[in-house]
C-alpha positions in Angstrom: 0.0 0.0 0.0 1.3 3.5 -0.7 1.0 6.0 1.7 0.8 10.1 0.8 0.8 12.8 3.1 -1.0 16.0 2.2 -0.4 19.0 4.0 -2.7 22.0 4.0 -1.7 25.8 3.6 -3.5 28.9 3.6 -2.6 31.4 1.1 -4.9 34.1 2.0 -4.1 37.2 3.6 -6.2 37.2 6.3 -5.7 33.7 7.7 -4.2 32.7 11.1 -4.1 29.4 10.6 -1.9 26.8 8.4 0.1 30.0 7.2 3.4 28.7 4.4 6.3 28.1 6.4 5.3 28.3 9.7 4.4 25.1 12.2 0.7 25.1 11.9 1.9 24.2 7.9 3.9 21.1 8.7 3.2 17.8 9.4 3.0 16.7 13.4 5.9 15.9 14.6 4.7 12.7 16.2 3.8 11.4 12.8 5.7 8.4 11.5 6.5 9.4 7.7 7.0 6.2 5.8 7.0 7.9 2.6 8.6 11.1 0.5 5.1 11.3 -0.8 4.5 14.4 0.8 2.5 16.9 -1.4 0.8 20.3 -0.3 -2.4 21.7 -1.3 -4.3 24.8 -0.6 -8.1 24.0 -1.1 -9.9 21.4 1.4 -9.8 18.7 -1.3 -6.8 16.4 -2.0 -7.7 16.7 -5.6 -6.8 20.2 -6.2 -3.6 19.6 -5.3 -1.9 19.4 -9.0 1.2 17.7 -8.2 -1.1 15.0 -6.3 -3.7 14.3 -8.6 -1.0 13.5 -11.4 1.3 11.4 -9.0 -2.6 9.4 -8.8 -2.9 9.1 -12.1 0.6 7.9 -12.6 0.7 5.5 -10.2 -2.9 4.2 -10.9 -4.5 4.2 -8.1 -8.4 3.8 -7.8 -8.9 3.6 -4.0 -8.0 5.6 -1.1 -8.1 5.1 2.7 -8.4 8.5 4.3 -7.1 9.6 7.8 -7.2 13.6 8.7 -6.9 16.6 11.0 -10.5 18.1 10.2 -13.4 15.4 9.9 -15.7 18.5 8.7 -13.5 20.5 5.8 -10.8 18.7 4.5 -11.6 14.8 4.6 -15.2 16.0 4.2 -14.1 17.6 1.0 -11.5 15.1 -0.1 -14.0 11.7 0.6 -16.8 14.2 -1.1 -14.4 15.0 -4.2 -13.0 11.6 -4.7 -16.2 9.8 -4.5 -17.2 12.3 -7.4 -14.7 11.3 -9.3 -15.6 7.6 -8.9 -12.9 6.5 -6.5 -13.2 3.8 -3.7 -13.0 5.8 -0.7 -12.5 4.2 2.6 -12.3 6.2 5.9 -10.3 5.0 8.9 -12.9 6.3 11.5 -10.6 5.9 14.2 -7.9 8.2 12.5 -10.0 11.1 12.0 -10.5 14.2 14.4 -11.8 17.6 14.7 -11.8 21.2 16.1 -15.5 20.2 16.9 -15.4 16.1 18.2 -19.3 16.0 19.0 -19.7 16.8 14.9 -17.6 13.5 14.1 -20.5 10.8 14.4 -22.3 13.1 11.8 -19.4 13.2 9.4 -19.0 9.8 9.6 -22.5 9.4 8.1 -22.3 11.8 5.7 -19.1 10.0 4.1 -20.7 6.6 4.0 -23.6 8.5 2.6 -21.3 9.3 -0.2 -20.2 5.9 -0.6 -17.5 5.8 1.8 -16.5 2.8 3.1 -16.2 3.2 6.8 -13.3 0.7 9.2 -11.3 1.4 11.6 -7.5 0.9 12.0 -7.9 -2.6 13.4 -9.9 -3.5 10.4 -7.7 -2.6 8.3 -4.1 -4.0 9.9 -5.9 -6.6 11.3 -4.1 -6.4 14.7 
């Protein structure tokens, strides 16, 4: 299985948040990176990030499993988006969080209403 990493940055001039080259832009440090497929967007979905859409199409991949910082804008965009584009989507529930936690359950249903596949990390490793 590959595994990406897409950060998120805010290019507007008004934002406080996920600013280009500060920390808020970076990964966490208590990540494990397993990859250099580290790629960088600046709208919610994964797919308008250029440089990640074509290393998808290059590579050929058709399904995603989707962990991520903000359950309500950016996987909610990316799991919307890739569904839309007839991917297999697949959210790890137990790798997604939020600003707002009580809002999770309902984001949860709105993926699998969109076709989402919905496991958690034990599921998937089997551990």
């Amino acid at each position: 299985m590959r595994v990406a990493y897409i950060k998120h940055e805010n290019l507007s001039d008004g934002t406080r948040t996920f600013k280009h080259n500060t920390h808020g832009a970076e990964l966490v440090s208590e990540l494990k990176v397993v990859s250099d497929d580290i790629f960088t967007k600046y709208k919610d979905s994964v797919l308008s990030c250029e440089e990640f859409a074509a290393f998808v199409e290059k590579n050929g991949i058709t399904e995603f499993y989707i962990t991520g910082a903000d359950a309500v804008a950016c996987v909610k965009s990316s799991c919307y988006n890739l569904r839309k584009a007839n991917y297999g989507v697949c959210v790890l529930t137990d790798c997604v969080t939020s600003y707002d936690k009580k809002k999770i359950p309902e984001m949860l249903e709105y993926y699998e209403s969109k076709g989402c596949r919905l496991i958690s990390l034990q599921d998937l490793t089997g551990l």
